[in-house]
TIFIRO-677241 format. One line per 8 residues: for each residue x, y, z of N, C-alpha, C, O. Coordinates in steps of 0.001 Angstrom, whole numbers, plus 524288, in hexadecimal, padded with zeros to 5 digits. Layout:
X Y Z X Y Z X Y Z X Y Z | ...
***
This chain:
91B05 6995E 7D61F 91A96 69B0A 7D0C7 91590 698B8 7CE80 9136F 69474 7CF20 | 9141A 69DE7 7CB02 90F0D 69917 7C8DF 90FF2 696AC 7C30D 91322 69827 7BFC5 | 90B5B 6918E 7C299 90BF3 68EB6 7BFCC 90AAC 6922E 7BB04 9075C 695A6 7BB59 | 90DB4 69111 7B5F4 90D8E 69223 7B2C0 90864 68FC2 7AE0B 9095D 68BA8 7ABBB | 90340 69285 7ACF7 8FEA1 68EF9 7A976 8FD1F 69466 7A5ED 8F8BE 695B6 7A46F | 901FA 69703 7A51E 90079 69A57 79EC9 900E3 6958F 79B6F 8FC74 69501 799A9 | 90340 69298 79A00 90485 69074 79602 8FDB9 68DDF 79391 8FC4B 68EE3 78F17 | 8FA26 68A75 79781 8F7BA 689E6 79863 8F310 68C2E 7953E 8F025 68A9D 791C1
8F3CD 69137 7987C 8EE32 69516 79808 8F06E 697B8 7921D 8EDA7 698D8 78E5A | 8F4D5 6982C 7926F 8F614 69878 78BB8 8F442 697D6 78720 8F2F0 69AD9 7839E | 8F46B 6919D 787D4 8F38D 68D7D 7842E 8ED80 68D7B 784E2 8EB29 68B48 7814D | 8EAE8 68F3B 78845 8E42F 68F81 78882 8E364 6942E 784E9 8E0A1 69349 78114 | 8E632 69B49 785A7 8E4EF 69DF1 78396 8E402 69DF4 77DF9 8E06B 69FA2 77B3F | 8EA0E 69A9D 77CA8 8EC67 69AF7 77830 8E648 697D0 7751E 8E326 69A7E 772A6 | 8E5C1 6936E 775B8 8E167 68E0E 7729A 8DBDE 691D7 77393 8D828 690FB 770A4 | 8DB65 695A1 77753 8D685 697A1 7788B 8D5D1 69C26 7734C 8D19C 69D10 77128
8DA9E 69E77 771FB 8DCAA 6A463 76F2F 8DBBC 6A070 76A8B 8D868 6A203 76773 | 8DE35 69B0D 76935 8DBDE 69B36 76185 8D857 69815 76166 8D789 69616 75D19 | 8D4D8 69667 765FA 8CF71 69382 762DE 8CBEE 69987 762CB 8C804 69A63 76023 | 8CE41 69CCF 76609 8CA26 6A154 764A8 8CCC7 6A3A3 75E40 8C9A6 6A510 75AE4 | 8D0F4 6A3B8 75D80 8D2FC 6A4A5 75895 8D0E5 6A105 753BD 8D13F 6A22E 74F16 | 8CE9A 69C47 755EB 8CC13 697D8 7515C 8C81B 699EE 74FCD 8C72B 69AFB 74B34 | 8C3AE 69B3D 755BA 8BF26 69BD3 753ED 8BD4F 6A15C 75157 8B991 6A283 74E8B | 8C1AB 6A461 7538A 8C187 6AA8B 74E65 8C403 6A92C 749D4 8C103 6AA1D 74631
8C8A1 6A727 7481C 8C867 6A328 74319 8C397 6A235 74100 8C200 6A551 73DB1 | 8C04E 69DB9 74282 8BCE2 69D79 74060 8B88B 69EFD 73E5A 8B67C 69D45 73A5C | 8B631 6A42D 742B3 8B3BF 6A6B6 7448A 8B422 6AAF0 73C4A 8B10E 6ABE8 738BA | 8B93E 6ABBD 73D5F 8BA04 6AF35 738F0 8B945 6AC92 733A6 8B79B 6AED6 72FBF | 8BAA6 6A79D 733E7 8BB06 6A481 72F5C 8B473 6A2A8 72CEB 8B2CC 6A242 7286B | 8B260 6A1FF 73123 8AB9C 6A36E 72E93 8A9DF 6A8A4 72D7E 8A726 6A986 729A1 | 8AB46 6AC41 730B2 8A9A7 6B239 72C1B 8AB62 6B27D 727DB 8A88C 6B49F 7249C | 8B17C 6B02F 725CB 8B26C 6B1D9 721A9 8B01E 6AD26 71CC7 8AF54 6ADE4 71818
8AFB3 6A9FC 71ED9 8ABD0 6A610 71ADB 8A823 6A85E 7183F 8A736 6A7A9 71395 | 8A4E1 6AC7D 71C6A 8A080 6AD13 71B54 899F8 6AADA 71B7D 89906 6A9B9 72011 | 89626 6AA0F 718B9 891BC 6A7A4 71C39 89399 6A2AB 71850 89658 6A376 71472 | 8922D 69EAF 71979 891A6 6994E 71643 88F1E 6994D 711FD 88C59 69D37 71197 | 88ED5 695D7 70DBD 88C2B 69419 70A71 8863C 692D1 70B33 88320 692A2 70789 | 884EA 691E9 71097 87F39 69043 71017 87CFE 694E3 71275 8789F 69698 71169 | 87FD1 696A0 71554 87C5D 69B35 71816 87B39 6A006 71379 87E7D 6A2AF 71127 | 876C1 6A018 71326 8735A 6A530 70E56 87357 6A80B 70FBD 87386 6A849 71489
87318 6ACF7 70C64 8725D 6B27E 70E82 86C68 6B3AA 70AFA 86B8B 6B3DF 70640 | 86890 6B45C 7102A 86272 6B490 70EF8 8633E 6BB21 70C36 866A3 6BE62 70D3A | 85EA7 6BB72 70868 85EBA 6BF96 704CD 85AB1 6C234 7081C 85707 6BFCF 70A1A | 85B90 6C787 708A3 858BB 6CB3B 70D7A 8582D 6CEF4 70A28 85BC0 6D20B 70947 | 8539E 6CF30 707D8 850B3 6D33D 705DE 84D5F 6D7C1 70748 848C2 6D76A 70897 | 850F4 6DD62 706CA 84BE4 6E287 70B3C 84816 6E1FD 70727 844D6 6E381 70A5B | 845F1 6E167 703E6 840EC 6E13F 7001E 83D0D 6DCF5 70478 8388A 6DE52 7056B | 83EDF 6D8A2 70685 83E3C 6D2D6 70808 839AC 6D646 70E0C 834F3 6D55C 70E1D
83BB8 6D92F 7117A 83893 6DB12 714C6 83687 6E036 712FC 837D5 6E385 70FC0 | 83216 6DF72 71708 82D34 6E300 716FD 82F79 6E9F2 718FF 83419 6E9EE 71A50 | 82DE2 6ED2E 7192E 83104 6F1B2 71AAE 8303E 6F301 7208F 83079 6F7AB 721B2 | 82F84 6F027 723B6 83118 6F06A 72926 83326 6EC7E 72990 83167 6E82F 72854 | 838D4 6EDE8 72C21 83B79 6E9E8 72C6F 83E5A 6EBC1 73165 83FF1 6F048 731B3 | 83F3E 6E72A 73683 84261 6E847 73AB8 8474F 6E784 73B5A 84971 6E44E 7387A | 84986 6E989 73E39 84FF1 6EB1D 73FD9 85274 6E544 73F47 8572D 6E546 73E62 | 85040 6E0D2 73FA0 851F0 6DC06 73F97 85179 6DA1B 73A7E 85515 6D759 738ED
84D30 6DB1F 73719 84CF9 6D9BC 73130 85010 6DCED 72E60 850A7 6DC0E 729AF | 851DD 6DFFF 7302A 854E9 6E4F2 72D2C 85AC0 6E4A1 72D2A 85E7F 6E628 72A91 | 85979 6E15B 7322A 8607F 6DE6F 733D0 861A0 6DA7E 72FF7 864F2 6D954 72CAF | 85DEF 6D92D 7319A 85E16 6D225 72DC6 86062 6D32D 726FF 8641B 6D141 724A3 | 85C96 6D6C3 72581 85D20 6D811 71FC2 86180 6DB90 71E98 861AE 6DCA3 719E9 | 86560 6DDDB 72194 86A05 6E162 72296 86EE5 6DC0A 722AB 87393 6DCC0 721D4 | 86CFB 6D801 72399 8717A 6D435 72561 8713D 6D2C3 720B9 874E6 6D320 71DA0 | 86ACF 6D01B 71F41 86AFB 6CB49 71A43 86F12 6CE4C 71447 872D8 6CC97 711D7
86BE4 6D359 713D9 86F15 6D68C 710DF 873B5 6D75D 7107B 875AD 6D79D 70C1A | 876A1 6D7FE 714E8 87C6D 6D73D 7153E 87E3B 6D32B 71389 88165 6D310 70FEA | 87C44 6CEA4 71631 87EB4 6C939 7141C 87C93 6C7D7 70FDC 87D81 6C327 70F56 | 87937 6C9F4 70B16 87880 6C86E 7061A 87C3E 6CB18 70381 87DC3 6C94A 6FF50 | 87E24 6CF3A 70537 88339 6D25F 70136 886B8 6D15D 70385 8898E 6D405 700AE | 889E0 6CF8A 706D7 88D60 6CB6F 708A4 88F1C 6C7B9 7055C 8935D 6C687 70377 | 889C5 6C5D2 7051A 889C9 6BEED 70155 8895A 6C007 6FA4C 8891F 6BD30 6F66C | 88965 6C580 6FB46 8893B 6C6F0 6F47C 884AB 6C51E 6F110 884D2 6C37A 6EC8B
88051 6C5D4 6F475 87C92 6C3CA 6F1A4 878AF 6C8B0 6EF8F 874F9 6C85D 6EC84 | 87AF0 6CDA6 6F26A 877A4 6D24A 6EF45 87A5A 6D693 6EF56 87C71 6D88A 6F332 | 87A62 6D852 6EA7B 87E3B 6DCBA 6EA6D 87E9C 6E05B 6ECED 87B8E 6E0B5 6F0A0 | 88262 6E485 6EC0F 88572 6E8F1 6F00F 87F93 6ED3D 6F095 87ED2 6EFAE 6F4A8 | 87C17 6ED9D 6EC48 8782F 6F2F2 6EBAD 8744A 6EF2B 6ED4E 872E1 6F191 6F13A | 870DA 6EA33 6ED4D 86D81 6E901 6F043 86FAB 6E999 6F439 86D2C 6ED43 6F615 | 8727F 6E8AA 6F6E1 87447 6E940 6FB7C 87487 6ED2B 6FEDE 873FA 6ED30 703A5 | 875AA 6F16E 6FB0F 87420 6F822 6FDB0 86FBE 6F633 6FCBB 86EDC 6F3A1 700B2
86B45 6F591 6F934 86606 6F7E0 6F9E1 86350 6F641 6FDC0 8605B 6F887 700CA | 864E6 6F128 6FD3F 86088 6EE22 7024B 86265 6EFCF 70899 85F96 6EEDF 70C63 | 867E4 6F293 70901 869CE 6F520 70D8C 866E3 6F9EA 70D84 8654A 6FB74 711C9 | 865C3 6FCE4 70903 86423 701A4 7097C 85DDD 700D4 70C17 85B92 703A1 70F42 | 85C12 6FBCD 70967 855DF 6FDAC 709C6 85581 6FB43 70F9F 85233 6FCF8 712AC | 858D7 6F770 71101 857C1 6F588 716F3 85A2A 6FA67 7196C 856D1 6FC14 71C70 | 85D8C 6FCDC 7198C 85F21 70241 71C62 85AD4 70300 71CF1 85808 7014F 72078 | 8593D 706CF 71803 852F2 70B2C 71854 84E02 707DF 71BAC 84A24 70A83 71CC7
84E0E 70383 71CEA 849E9 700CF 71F71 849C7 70189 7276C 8460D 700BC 72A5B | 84E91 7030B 72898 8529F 70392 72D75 84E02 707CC 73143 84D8D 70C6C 73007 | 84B96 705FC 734CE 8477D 70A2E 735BD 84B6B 70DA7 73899 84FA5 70C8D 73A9D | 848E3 7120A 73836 84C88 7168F 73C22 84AA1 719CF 73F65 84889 71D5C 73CEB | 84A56 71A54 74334 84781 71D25 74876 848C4 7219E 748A1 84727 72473 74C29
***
């Protein structure tokens, strides 16, 4: 007969199953915080660049924008505009 070592490998699964359950706990508990107190949200102005602008500056200023109306620091219609005018900047082949 064989030896019986579920109990064992059990007790491994089981401690293995909630430290992964801790660290998604936690994992979640900093998104919903949100960013910290010290970390700023830099003001990203399309006026601020020149009118060629690349797929990576265009990224950049698509993000900063998001996360300034996030943080409620510019209203709902700047927010379309400066989306609109970085849209219209979007080269197209």
């Amino acid at each position: 007969m064989a030896a019986q070592r579920s109990s064992f490998e059990k007790l491994q699964r089981d401690r293995a199953k909630q430290a992964k359950q801790a660290a998604k706990r936690a994992k979640r508990q900093e998104r919903s915080e949100g960013p910290a107190p010290d970390d700023e949200v830099s003001d990203a102005k399309v006026s601020d660049y020149g009118e060629e602008l690349s797929a990576a500056d265009l990224l950049e200023l698509v993000e900063a924008l998001h996360r300034q109306f996030e943080a409620k620091q510019i209203s709902f219609e700047e927010f379309e505009d400066q989306k609109t005018e970085l849209f219209s900047r979007l080269p197209v082949d």
